[in-house]
MARBA-3410 file (N, C-alpha, C, O; in Angstrom, 1 decimal):
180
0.8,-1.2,0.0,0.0,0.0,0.0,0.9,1.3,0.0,0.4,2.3,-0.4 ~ 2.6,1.2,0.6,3.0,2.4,0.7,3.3,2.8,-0.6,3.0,3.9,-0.9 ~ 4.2,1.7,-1.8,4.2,2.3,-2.6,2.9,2.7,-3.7,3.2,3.5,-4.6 ~ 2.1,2.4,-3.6,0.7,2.9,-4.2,0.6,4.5,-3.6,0.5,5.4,-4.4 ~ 0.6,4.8,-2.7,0.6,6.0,-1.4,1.5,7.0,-2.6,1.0,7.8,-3.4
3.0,6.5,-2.2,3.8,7.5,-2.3,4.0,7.7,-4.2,4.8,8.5,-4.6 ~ 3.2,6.8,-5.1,3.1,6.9,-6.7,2.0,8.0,-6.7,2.1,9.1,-7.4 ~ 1.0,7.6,-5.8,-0.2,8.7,-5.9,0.1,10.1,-5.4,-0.6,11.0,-5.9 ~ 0.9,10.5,-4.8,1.7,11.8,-4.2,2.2,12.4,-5.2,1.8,13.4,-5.8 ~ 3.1,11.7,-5.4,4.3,12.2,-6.7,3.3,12.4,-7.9,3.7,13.2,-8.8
2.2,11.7,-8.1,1.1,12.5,-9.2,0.6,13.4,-8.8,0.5,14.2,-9.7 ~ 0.2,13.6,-7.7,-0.4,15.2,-7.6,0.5,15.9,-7.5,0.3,17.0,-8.0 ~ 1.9,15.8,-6.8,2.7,16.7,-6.9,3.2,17.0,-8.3,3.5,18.2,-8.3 ~ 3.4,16.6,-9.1,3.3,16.4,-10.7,2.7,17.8,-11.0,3.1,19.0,-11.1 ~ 1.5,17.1,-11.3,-0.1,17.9,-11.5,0.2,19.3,-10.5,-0.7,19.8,-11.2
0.4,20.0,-9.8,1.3,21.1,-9.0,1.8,21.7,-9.4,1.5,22.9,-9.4 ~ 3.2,21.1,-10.1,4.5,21.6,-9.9,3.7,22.4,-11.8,3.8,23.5,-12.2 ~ 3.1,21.4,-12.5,3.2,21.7,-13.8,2.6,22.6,-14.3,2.2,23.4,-13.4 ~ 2.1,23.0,-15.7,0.9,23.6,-16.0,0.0,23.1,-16.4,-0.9,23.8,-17.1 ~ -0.2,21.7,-16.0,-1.6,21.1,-16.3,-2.5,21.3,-15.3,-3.6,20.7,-15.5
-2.5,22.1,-14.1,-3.6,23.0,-13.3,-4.7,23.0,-13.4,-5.1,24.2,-13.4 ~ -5.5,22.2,-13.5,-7.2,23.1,-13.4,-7.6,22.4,-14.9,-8.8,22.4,-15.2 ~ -6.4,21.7,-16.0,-6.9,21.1,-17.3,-7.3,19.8,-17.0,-6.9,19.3,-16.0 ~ -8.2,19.1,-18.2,-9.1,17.9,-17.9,-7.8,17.0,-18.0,-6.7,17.4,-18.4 ~ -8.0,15.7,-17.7,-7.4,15.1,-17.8,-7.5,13.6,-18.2,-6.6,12.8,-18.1
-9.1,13.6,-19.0,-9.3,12.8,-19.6,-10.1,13.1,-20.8,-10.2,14.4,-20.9 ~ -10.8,12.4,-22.1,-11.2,12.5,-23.0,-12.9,14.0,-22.3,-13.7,13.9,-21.4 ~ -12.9,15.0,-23.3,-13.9,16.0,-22.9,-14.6,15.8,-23.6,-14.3,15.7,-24.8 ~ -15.7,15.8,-23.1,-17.5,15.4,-23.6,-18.5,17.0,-23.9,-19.7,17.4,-23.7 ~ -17.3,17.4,-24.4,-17.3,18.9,-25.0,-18.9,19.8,-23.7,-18.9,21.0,-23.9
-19.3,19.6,-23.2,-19.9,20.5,-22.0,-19.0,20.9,-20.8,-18.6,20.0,-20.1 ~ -18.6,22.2,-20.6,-17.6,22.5,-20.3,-18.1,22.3,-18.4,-17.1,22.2,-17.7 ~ -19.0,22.2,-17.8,-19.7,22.5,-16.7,-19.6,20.6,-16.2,-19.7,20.2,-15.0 ~ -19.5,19.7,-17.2,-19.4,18.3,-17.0,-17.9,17.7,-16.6,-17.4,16.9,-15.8 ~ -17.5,18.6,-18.0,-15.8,17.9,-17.9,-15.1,18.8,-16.0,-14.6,18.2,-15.0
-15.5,20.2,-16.2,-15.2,20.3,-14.9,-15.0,19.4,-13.8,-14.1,19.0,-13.2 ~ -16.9,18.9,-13.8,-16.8,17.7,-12.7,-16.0,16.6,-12.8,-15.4,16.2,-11.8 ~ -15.8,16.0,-14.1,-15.4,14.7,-14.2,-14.0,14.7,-14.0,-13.3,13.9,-13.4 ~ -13.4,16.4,-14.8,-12.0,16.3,-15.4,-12.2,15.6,-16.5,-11.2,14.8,-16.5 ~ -12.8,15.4,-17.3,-12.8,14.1,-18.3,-13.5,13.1,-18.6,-14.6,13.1,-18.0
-13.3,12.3,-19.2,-13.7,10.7,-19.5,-12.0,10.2,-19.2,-10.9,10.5,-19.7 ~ -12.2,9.3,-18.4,-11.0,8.2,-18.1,-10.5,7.3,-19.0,-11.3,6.4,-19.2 ~ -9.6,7.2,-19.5,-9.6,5.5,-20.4,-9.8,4.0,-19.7,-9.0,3.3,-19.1 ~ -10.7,3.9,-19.8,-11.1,2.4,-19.2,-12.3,3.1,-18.2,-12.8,2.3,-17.5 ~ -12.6,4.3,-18.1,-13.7,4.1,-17.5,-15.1,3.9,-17.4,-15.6,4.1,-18.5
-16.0,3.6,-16.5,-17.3,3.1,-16.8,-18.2,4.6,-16.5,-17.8,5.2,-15.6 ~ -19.4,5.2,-17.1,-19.6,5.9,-16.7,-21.4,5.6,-17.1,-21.8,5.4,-18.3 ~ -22.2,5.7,-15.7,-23.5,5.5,-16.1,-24.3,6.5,-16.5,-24.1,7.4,-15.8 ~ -25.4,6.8,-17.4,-26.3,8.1,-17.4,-27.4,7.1,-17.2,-27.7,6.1,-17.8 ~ -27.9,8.0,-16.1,-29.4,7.4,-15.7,-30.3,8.2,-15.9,-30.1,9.4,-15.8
-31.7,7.7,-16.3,-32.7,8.8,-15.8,-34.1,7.8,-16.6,-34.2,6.8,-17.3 ~ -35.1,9.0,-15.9,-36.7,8.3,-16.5,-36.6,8.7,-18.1,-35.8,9.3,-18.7 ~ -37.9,7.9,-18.4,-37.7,7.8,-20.2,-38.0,9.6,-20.2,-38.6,10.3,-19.3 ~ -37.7,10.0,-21.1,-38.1,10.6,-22.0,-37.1,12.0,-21.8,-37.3,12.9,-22.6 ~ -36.1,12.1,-20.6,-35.3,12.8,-19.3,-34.4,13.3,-20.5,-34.1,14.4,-20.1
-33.8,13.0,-22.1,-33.0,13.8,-22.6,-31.4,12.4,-22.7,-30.5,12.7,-23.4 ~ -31.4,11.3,-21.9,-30.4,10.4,-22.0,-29.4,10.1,-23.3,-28.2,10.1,-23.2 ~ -30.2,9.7,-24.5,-29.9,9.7,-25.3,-29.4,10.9,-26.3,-28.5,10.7,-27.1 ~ -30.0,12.1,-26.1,-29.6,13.2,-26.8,-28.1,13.6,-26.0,-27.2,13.8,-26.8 ~ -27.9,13.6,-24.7,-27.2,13.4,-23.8,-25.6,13.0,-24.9,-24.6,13.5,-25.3
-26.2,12.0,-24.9,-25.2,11.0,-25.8,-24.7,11.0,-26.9,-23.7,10.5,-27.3 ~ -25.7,11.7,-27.5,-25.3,11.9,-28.9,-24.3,13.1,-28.9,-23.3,13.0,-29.6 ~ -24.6,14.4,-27.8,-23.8,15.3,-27.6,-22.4,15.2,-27.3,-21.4,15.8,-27.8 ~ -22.4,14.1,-26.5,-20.9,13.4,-26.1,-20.0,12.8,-27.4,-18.8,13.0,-27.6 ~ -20.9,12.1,-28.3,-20.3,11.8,-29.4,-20.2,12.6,-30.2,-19.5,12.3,-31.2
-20.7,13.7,-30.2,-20.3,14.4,-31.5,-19.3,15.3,-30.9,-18.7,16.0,-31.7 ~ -19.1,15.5,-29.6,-17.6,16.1,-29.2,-16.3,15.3,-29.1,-15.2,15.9,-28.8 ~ -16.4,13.8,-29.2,-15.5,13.3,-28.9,-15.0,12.9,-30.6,-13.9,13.4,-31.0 ~ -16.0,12.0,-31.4,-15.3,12.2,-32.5,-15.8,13.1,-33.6,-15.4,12.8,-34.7 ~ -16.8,14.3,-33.7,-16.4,15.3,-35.0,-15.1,16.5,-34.6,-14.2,17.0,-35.2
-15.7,16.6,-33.0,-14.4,17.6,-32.7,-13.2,17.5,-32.5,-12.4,18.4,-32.7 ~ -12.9,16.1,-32.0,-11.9,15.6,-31.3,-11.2,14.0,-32.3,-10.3,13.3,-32.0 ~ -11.9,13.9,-33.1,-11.3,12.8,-33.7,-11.2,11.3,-33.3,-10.7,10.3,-33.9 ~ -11.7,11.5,-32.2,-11.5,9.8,-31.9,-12.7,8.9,-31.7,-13.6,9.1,-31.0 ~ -12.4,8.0,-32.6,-13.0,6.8,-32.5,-14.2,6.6,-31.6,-13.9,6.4,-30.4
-15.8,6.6,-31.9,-17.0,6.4,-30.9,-17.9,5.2,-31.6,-18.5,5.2,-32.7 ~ -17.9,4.1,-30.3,-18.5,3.5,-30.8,-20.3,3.2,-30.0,-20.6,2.8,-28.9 ~ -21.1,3.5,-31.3,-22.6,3.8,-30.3,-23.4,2.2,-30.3,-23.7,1.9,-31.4 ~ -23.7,1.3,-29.4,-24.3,0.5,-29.4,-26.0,1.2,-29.1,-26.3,2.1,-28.3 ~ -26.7,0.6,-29.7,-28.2,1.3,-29.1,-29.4,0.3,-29.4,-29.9,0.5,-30.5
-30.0,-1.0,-28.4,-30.7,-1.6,-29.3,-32.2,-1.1,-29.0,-33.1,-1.9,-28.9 ~ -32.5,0.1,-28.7,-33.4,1.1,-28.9,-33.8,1.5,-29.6,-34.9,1.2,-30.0 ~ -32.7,2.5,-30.3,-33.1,3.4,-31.3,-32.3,2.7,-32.9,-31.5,1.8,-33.1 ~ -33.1,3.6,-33.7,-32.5,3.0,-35.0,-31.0,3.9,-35.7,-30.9,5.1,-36.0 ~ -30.5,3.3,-35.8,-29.4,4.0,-36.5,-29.2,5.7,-37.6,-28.5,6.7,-37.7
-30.8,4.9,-38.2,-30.9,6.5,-39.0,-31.6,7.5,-37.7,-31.0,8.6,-37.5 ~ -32.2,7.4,-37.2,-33.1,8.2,-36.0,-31.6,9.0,-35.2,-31.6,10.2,-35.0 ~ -30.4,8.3,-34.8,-29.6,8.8,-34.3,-28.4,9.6,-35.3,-27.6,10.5,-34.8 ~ -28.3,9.3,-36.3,-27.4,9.7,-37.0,-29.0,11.5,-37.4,-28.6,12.6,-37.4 ~ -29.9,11.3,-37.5,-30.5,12.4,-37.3,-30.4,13.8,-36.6,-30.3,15.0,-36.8
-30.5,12.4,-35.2,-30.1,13.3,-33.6,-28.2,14.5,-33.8,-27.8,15.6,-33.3 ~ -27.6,13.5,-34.6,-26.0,13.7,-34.5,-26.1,14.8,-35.9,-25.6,15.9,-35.8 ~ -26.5,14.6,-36.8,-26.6,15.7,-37.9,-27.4,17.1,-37.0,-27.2,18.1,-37.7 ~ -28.2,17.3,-36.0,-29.3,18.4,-36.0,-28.0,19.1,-35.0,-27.5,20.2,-35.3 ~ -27.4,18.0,-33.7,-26.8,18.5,-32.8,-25.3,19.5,-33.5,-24.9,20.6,-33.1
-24.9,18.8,-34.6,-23.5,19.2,-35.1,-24.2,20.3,-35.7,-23.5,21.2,-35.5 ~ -24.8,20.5,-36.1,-25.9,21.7,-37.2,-26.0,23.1,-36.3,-26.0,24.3,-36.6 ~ -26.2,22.3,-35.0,-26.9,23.1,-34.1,-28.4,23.7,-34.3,-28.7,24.8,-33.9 ~ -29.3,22.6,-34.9,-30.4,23.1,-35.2,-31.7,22.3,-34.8,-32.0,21.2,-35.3 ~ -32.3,22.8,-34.1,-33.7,22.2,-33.3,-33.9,20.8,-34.3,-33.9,20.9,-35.5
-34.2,19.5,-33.8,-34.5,18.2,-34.7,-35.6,18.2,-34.4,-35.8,17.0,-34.1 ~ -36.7,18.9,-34.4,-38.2,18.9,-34.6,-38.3,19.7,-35.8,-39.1,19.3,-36.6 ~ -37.8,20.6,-36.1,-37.8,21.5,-37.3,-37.0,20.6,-38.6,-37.3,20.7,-39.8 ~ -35.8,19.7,-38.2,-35.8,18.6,-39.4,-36.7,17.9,-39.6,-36.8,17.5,-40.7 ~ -37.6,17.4,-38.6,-38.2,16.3,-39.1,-39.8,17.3,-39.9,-40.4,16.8,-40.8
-40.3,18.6,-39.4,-41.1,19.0,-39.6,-40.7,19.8,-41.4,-41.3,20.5,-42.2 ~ -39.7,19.4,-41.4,-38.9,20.4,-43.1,-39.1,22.1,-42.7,-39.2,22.9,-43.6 ~ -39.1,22.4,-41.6,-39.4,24.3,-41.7,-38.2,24.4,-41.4,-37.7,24.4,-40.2 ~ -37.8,24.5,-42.2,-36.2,25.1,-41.9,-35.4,26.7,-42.8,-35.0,26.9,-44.0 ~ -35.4,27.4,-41.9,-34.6,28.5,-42.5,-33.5,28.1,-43.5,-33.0,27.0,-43.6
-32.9,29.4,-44.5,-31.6,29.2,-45.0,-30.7,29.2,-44.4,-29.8,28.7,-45.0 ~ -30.2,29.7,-42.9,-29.5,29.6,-42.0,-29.4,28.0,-41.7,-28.4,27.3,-41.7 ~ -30.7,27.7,-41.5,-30.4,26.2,-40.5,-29.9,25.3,-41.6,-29.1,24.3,-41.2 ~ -30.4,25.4,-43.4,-30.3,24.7,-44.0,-28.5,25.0,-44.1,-27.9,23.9,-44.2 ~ -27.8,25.7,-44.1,-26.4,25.8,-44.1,-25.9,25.2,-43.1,-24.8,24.6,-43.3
-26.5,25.2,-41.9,-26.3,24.2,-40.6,-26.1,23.2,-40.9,-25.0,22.6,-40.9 ~ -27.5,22.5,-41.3,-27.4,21.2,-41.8,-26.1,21.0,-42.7,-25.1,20.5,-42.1 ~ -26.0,21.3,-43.9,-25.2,21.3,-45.2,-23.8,21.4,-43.9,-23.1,20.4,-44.0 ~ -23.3,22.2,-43.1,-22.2,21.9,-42.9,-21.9,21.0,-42.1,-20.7,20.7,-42.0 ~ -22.9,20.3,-41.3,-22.5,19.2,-40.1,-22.7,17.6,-41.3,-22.2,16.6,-41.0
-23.4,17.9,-42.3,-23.1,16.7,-43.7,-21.6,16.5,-43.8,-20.8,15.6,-43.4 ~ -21.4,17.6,-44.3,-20.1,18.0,-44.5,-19.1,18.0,-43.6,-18.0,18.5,-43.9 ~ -19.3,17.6,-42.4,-18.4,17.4,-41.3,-18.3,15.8,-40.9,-17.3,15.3,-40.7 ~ -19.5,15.2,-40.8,-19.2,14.2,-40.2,-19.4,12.5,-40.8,-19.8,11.5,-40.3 ~ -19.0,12.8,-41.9,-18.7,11.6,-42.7,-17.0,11.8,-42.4,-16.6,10.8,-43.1
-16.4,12.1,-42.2,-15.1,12.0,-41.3,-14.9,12.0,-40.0,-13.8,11.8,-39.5 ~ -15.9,12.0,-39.4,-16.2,11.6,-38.1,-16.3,10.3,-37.8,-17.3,9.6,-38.2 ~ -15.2,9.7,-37.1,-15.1,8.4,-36.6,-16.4,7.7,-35.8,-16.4,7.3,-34.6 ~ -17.3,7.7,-36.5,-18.6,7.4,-35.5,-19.0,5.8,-36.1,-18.9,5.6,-37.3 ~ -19.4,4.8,-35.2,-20.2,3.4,-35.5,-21.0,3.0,-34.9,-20.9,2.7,-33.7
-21.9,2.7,-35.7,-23.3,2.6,-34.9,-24.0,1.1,-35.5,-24.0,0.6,-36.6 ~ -24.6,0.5,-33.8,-25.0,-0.8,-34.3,-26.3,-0.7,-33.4,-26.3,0.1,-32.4 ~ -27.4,-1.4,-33.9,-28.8,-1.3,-33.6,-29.7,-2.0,-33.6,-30.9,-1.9,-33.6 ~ -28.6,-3.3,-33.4,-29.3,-4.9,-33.5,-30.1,-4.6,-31.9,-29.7,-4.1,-30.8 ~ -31.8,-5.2,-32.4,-32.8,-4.7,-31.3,-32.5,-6.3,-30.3,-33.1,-6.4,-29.2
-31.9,-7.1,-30.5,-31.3,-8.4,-30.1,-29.8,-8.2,-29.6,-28.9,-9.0,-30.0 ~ -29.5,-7.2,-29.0,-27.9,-7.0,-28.9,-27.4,-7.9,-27.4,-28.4,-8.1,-26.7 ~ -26.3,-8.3,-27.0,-26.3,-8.6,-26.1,-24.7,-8.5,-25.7,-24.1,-8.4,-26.8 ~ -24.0,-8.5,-24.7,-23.0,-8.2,-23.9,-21.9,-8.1,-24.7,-21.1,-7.2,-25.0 ~ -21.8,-9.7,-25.1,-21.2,-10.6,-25.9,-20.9,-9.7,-27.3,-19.7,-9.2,-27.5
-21.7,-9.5,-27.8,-21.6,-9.1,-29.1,-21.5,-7.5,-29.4,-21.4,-6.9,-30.5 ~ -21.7,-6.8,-27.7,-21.0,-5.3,-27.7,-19.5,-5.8,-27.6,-18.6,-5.4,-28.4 ~ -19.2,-6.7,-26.7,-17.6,-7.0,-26.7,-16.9,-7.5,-27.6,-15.7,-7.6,-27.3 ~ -17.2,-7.9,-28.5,-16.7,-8.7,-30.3,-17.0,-7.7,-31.3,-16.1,-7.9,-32.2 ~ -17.8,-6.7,-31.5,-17.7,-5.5,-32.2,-17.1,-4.7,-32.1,-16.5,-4.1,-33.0
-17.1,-4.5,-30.3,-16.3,-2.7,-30.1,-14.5,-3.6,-29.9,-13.6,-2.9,-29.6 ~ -14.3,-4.9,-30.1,-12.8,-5.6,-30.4,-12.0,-5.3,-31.5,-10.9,-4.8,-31.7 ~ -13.5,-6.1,-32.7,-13.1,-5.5,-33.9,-13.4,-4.2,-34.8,-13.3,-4.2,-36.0 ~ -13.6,-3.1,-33.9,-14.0,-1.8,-34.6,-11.8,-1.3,-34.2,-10.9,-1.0,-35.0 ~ -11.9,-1.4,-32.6,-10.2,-1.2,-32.7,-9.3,-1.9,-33.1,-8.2,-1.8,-32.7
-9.8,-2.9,-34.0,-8.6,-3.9,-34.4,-8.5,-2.9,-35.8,-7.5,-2.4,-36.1 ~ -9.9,-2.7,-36.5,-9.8,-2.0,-37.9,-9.3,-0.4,-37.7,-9.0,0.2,-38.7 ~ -9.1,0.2,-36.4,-9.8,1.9,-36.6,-9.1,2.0,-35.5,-9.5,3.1,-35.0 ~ -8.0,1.5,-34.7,-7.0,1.5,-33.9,-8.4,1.9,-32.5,-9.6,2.0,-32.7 ~ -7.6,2.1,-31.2,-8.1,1.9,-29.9,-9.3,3.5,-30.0,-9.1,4.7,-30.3
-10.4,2.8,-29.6,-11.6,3.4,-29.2,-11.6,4.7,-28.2,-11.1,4.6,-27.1 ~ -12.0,5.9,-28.6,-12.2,6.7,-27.5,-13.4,6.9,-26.4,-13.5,7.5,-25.4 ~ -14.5,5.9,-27.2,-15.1,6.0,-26.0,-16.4,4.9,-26.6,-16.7,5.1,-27.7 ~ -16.9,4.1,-26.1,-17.9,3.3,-26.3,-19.5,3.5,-25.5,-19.7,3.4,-24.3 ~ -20.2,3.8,-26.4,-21.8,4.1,-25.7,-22.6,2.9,-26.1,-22.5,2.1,-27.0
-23.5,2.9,-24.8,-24.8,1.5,-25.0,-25.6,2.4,-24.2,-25.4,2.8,-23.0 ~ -26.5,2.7,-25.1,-27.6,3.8,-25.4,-28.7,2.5,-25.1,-29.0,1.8,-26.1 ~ -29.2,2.4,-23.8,-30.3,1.5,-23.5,-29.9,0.4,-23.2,-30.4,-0.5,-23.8 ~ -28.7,0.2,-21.9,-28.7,-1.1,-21.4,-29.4,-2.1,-20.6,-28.9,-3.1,-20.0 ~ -30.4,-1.8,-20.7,-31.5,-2.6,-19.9,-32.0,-3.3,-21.4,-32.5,-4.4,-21.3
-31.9,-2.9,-22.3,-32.6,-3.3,-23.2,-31.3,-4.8,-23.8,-31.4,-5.2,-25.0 ~ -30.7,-5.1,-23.4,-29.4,-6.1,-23.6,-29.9,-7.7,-23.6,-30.2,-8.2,-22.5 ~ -29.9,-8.2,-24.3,-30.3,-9.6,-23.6,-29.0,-10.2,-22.9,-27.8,-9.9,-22.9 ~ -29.7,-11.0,-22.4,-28.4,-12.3,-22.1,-28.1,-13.4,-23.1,-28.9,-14.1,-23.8 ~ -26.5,-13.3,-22.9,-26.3,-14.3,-24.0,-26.7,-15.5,-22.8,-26.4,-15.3,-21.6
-27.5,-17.0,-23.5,-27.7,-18.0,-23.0,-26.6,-18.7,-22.3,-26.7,-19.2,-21.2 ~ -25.4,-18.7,-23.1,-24.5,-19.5,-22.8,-23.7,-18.9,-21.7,-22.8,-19.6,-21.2 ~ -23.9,-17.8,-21.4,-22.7,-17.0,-20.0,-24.3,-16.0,-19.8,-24.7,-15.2,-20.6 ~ -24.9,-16.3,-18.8,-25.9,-15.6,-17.8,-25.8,-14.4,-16.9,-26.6,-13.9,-16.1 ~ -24.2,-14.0,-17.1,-24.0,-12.7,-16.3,-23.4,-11.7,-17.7,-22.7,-12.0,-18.7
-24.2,-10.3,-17.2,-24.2,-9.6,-18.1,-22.7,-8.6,-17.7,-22.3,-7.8,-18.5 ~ -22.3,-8.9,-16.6,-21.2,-8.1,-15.9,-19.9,-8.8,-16.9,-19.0,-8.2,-17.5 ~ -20.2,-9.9,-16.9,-19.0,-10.6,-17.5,-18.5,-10.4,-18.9,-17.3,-10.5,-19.1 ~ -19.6,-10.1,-19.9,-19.6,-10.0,-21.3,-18.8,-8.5,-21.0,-17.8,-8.3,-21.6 ~ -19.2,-7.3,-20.2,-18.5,-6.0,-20.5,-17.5,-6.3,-19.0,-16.6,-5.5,-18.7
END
């Protein structure tokens, strides 16, 4: 335990001495009032969003992804066996647009917002984003996708499962703790 003690010391005194002061220190989920709290997103860490249906969770998430990879470039991979793929790549075009997604789906859209639109097109087909929406998803098969998305697309910045209650169990291994 002492040497764990005196590693953990010499990091904050690190973080002190330097000018990394007051900066995040893990991946930023671009809301500046969040990363404060967190400092970041951790690598390897688990991070839950809770809330009753209809609370904004998912939009939530979408926001996180489109700061991690349109702004920030890295690798997001979206599990959701909720929503459908086009419905969120919707969510992620209105957010990057910056333009109300009741007004895309309603077509009243200004020439402003339609420039919105046109530039977050035009932004995020380079945006490292992957989205799977099998309504049958299960632990297993988040852990064998998000394997081979960084085997193809090098190591993940951040992996979302947008509706984990909705996961089944693989039959063959009965703990869902296990598959993530």
């Amino acid at each position: 335990m002492q040497e764990i003690l005196v590693s953990l010391l010499m990091g904050i005194q690190d973080k002190c001495d330097s000018d990394r002061r007051g900066t995040i220190e893990g991946i930023s989920v671009g809301l500046p009032e969040v990363d404060e709290i967190l400092r970041g997103l951790n690598p390897g860490g688990v991070y839950i969003v809770g809330g009753r249906p209809g609370m904004g969770k998912t939009s939530f998430l979408i926001n996180i992804t489109a700061a991690v990879a349109a702004d920030q470039n890295l690798p997001v991979a979206v599990f959701s066996p909720k929503t459908s793929t086009e419905v969120l790549a919707g969510r992620l075009v209105a957010n990057v647009g910056g333009v109300d997604r009741s007004k895309i789906g309603s077509a009243e859209l200004s020439d402003q917002e339609w420039q919105r639109i046109t530039y977050a097109l035009g932004k995020l087909p380079e945006a490292p984003i992957f989205f799977s929406d099998s309504p049958r998803m299960t632990s297993l098969q988040i852990c064998l996708e998000a394997e081979q998305l960084a085997k193809n697309h090098g190591q993940l910045g951040l992996i979302i499962v947008d509706g984990f209650q909705m996961l089944t169990v693989d039959t063959s291994n009965q703990s869902l703790a296990t598959g993530l």
